[in-house]
N, C-alpha and C positions, 0 to 999 in steps of 0.2 A: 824707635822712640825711647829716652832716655829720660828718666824722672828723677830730678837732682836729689826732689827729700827722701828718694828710696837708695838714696847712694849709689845713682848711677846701674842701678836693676832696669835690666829688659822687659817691658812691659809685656811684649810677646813671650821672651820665656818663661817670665814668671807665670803667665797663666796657662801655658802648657803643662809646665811643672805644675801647678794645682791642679791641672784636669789629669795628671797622670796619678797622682795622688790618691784623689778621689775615688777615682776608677779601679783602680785599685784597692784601697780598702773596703769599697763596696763590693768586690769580687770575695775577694778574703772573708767578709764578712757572713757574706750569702755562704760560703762556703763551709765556713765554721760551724754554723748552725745547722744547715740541712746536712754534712756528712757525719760518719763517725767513724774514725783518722783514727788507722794503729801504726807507729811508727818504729820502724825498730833501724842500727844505724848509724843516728845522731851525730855520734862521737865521734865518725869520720870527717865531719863537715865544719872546715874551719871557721871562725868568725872574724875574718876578716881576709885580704887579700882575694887573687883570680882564682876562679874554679870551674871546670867544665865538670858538669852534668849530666852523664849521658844513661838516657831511659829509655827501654821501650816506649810505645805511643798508643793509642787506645782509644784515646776520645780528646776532643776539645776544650775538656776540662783540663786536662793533663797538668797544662803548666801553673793552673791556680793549685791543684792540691800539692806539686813539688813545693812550688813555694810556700806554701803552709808548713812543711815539714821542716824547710829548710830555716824558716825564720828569717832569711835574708832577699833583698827584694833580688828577680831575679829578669835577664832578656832572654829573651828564646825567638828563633826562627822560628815565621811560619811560611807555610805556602803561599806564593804571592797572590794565589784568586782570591785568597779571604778577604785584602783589602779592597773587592772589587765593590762593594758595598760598604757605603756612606758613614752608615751607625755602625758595623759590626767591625770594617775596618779599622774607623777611628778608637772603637774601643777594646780592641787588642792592640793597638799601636800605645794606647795611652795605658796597658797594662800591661808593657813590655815588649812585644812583640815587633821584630824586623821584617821584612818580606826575603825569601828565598825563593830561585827560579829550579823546581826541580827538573826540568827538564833536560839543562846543560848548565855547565861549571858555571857557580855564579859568584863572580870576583868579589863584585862588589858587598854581598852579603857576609865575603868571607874576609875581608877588608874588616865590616864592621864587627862582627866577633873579636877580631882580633885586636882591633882599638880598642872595645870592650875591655876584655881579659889586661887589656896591657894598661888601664884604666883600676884595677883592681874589682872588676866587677864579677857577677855569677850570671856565666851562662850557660843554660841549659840547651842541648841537642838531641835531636832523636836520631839516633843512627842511621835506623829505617829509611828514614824519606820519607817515610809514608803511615796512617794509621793504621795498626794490623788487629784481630778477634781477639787480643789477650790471650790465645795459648801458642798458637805458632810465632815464631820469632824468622825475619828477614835476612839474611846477610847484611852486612854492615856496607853502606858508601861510605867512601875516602875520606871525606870532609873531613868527618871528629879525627882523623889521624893528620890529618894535616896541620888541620888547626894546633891541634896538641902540639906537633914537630914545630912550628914557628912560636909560640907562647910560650912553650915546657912549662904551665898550667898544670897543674895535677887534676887526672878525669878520675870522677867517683864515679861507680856502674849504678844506674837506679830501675828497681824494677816493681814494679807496683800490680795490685788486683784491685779490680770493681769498679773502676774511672767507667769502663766501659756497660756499667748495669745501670749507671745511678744517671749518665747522660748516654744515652747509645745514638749512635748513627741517626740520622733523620729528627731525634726528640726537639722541641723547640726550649723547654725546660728540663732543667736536673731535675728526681727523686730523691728521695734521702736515702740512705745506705751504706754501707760500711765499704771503707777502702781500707787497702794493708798497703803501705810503700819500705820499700828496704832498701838503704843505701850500702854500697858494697865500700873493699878497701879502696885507696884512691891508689892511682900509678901515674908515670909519668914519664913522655918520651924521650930518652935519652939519645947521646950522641952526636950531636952541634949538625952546625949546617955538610959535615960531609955523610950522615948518616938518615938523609932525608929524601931517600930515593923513593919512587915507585914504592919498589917490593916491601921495604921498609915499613911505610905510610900503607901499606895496602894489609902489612901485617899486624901493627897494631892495630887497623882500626877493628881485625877479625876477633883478636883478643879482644877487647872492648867488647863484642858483643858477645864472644861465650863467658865474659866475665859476668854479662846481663843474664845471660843462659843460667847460669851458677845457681844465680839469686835464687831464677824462678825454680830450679830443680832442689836446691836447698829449702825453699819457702812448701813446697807440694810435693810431698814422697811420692804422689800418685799420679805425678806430669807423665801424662802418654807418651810424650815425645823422649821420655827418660835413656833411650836407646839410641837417639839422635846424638852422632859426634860432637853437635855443638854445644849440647847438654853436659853429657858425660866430660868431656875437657873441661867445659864450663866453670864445674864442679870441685876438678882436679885442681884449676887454677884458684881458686876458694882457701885451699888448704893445704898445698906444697907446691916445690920451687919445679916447675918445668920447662926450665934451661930458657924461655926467656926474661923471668921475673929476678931481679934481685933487689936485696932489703934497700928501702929508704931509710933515710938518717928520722922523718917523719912521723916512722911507722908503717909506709904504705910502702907501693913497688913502685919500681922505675922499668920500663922497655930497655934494651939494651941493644949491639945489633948481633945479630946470627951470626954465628962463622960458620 
């Protein structure tokens, strides 16, 4: 349906676009108010063009507090059961959220990322695939390195505390409480379509997550898991060159391929 005085505006999309709006700043808004948001970071996160995100995962809050930090609206996978319910689907669909199949490779989800990014937009991924307790951290799926290899997108590392105290597991509403999020340097993977192999995509996406590793060992002198390799590199890659980072023209790093 086409309405001439609207200049030819989709009556359909335009009021999805306003339910996504809404939903969204009513998210944002609740969020503002009951959390108390220490950001540190900032300065890596451009203000404009494609950006992949990638954070640990914690709670279902996740992606409303990134995007408060970020200030830019953003999409994020989730897991396809969440849209299995009526209200709660429609409204993370209307507050960004695409469905992903974690069970096996899901094309289509990574199709729409990749429109996304090539769209200019911010999306954010969880490495993991899955929510974890805030101190242990997952090996990383291939996805965010694939993604990266067909976009060259620059991925920021995000890694954040408290998502998981202020809504946990099971709660039907948030608490108020304090979150800390820290955006790491951005990178980005290099070397065209012949450097997008397997081992390649299987290697950045590990870097990506001890880059997250980093964060959290850098943010908590007292991470238990501080003796964990994926900590300790994490950390290394934070603050020197370890034969696969070299300098971007941006500031950040680029992947390169191993010889």
């Amino acid at each position: 349906m086409n309405l001439a005085f609207l200049g030819g505006l989709d009556l359909k999309k335009a009021m999805t676009r306003c339910a996504f709006v809404m939903a969204r700043l009513l998210c944002l808004g609740i969020a503002k108010v009951a959390f108390r948001l220490h950001v540190e970071g900032q300065e890596f996160i451009p203000h404009s063009g494609p950006v992949i995100l990638a954070s640990n995962h914690v709670s279902y809050i996740d992606p409303i507090i990134i995007e408060i930090a970020v200030r830019r609206p953003i999409r994020f996978m989730a897991k396809k059961e969440l849209f299995g319910s009526p209200l709660f689907g429609w409204l993370i669909r209307r507050c960004g959220a695409f469905p992903v199949n974690r069970d096996r490779a899901n094309l289509q989800a990574f199709k729409q990322a990749i429109s996304l990014l090539e769209a200019g937009e911010v999306v954010a991924i969880f490495p993991e695939g899955t929510r974890g307790d805030g101190i242990h951290l997952r090996p990383a799926k291939s996805g965010i390195g694939l993604i990266a290899a067909r976009t060259g997108a620059p991925v920021i590392p995000v890694f954040h505390t408290g998502t998981g105290k202020v809504f946990p597991r099971g709660a039907w509403l948030p608490r108020p409480g304090r979150i800390t999020i820290k955006f790491g340097m951005p990178c980005r993977f290099a070397g065209g379509q012949a450097n997008r192999g397997e081992d390649q995509i299987a290697t950045f996406s590990r870097i990506i997550m001890e880059k997250i590793a980093g964060l959290q060992a850098s943010s908590d002198p007292d991470c238990r898991l501080r003796d964990d390799p994926l900590y300790a590199t994490g950390e290394a890659l934070l603050t020197k060159n370890e034969g696969f980072l070299n300098p971007h023209e941006e500031g950040g790093y680029f992947i390169k391929r191993r010889n």
